[in-house]
C-alpha positions as CSV (number, residue, x, y, z in Angstrom):
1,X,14.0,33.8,1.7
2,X,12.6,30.4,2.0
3,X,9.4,29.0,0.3
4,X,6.7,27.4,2.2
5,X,6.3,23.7,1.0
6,X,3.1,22.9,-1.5
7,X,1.1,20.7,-0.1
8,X,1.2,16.9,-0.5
9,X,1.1,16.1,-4.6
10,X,-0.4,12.8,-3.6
11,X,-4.0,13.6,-3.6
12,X,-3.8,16.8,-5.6
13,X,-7.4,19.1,-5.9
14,X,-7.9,20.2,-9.1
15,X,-7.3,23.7,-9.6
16,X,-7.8,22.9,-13.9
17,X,-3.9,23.4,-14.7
18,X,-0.9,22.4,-14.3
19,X,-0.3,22.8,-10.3
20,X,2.6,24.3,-9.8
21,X,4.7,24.9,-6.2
22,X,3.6,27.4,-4.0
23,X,4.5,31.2,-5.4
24,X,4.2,33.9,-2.8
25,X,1.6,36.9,-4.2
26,X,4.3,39.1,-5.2
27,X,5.9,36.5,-7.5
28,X,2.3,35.8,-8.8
29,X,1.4,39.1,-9.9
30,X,4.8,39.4,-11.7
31,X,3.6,36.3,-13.6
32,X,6.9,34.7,-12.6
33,X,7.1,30.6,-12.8
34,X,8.7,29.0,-9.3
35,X,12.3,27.6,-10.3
36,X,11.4,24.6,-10.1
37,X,8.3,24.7,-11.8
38,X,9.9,26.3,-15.1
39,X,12.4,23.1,-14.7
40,X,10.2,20.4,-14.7
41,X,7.0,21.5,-16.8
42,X,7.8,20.1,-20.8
43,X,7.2,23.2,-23.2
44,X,3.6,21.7,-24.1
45,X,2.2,21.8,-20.9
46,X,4.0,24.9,-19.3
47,X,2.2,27.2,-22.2
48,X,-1.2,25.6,-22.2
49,X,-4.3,27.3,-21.8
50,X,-6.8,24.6,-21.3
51,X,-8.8,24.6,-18.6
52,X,-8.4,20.8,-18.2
53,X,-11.1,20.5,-14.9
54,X,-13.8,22.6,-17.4
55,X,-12.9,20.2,-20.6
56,X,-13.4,17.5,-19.0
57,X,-16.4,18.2,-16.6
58,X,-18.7,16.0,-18.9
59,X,-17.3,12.8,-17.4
60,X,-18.9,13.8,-14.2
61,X,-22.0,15.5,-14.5
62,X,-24.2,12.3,-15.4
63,X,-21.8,9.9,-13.1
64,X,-20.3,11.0,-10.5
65,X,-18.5,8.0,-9.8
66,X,-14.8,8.3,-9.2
67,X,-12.5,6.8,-12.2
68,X,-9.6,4.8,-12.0
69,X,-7.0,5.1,-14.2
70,X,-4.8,2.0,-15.1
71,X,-2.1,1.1,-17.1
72,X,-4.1,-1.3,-20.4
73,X,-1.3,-2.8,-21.4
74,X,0.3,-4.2,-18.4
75,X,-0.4,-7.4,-16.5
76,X,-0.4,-6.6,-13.2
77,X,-2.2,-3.9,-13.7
78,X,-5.0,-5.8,-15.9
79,X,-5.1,-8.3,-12.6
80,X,-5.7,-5.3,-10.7
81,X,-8.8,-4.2,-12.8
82,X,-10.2,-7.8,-12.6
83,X,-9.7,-7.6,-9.0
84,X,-11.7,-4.5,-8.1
85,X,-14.5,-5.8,-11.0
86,X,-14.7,-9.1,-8.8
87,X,-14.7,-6.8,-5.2
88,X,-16.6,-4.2,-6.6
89,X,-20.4,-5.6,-7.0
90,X,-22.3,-2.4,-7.1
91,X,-20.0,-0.9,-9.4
92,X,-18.8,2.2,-7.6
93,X,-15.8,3.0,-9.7
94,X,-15.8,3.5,-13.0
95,X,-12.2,2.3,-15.0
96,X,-10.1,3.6,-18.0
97,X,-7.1,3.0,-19.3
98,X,-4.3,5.6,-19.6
99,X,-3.7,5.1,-23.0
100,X,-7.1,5.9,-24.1
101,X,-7.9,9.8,-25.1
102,X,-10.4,10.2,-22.0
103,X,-7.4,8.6,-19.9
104,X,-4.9,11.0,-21.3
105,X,-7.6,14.1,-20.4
106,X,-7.9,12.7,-16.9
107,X,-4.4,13.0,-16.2
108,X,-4.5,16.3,-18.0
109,X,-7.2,17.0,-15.4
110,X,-5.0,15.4,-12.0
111,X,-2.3,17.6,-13.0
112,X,-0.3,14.6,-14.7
113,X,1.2,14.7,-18.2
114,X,-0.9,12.7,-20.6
115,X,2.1,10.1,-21.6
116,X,2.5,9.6,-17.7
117,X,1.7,6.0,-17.5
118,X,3.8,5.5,-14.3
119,X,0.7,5.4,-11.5
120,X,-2.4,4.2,-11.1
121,X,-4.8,7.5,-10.3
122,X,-7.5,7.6,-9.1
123,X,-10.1,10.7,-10.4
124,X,-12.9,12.1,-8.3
125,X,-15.0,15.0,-9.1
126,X,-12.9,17.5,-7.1
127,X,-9.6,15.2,-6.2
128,X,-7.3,12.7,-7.8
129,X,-5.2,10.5,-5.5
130,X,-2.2,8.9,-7.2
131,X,0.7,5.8,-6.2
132,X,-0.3,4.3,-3.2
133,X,-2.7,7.0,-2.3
134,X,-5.2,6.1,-5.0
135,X,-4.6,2.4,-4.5
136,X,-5.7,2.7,-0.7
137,X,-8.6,5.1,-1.8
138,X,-9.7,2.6,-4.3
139,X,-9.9,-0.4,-1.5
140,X,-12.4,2.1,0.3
141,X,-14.5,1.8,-2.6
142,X,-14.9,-2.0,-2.4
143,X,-16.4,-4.8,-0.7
144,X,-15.3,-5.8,2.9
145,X,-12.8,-6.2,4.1
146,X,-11.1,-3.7,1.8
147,X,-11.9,-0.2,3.4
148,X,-10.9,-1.9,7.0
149,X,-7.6,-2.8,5.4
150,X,-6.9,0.4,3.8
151,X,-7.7,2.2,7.0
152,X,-5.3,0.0,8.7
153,X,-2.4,0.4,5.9
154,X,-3.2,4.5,6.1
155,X,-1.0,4.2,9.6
156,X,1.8,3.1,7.4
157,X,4.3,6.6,6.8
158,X,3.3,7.4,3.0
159,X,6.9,7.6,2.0
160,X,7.4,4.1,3.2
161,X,4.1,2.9,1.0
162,X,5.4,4.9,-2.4
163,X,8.7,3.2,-2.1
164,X,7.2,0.0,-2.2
165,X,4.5,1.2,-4.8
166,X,7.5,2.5,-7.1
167,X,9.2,-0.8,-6.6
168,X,6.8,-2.5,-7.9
169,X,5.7,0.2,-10.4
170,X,9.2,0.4,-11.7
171,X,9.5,-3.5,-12.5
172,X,6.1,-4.3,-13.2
173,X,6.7,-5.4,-16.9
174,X,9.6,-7.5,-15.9
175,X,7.7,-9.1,-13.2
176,X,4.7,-9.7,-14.5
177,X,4.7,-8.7,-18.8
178,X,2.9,-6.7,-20.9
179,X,-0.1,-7.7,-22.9
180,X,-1.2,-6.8,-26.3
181,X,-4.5,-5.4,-26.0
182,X,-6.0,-3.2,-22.5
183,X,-8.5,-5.3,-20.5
184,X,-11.5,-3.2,-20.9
């Protein structure tokens, strides 16, 4: 018998654990994991109880503004948080580094591991986008011409935008260094 697919893990809702793949009712009710998500959830994460959307509601309930998640002690991705500070006048987004212990909730929240520094996400009250996703859902948020370019880079095949996105993810401290202290 073959599984349906989950749906896309790119801009995730938050169900307040660990999203796993899709598990057909029968499989559910017998509290059975999906193969693949006994293979690829650590110990710590698999057996926790939190409910990560609930312990971390606060953020949102004076706010609502969406948060972006950055890596503090890279370069390029400091650059990137002075860019959206410069493009972002009425302060629509609020930032946080992934190192920091509301960071490491957040991801907690998006369905990430908190040592995951490897994306830029982006956290809304009821969605998280992450990769390229988030980065074309964070030019939306700023001035013009940004949300007219992220429309127009949206008709680019979302594989084709994450392999560039990892590229450059992958090599980002080579490229550009690492600094000692996060921007904000």
């Amino acid at each position: 018998m073959q599984l349906p697919l989950p749906p896309s893990p790119m801009a995730l809702p938050l169900s307040g654990r660990f999203p796993a793949p899709f598990l057909p009712p029968s499989m559910r009710k017998a509290g059975l994991l999906h193969p693949i998500a006994s293979a690829s959830l650590s110990p710590t994460i698999k057996d926790e109880t939190i409910d990560w959307v609930e312990a971390t509601s606060n953020f949102f309930e004076k706010d609502t503004r969406p948060i972006m998640l950055f890596d503090g002690v890279c370069n390029l991705c400091n650059g990137g948080v002075r860019f959206v500070r410069a493009n972002d006048r009425n302060r629509r987004i609020r930032l946080e580094a992934l190192q920091s212990d509301a960071g490491k909730k957040l991801l907690r929240r998006s369905g990430r591991a908190p040592d995951d520094i490897s994306s830029v996400v982006l956290v809304e009250k009821d969605r998280s986008y992450i990769k390229s996703e988030a980065v074309l859902r964070i030019m939306e948020y700023l001035e013009l011409p940004f949300p007219q370019l992220a429309l127009f880079l949206q008709f680019v095949p979302l594989f084709v935008r994450n392999i560039v996105y990892d590229n450059i993810a992958d090599n980002r401290y080579t490229l550009f260094g690492r600094s000692e202290s996060c921007e904000i």
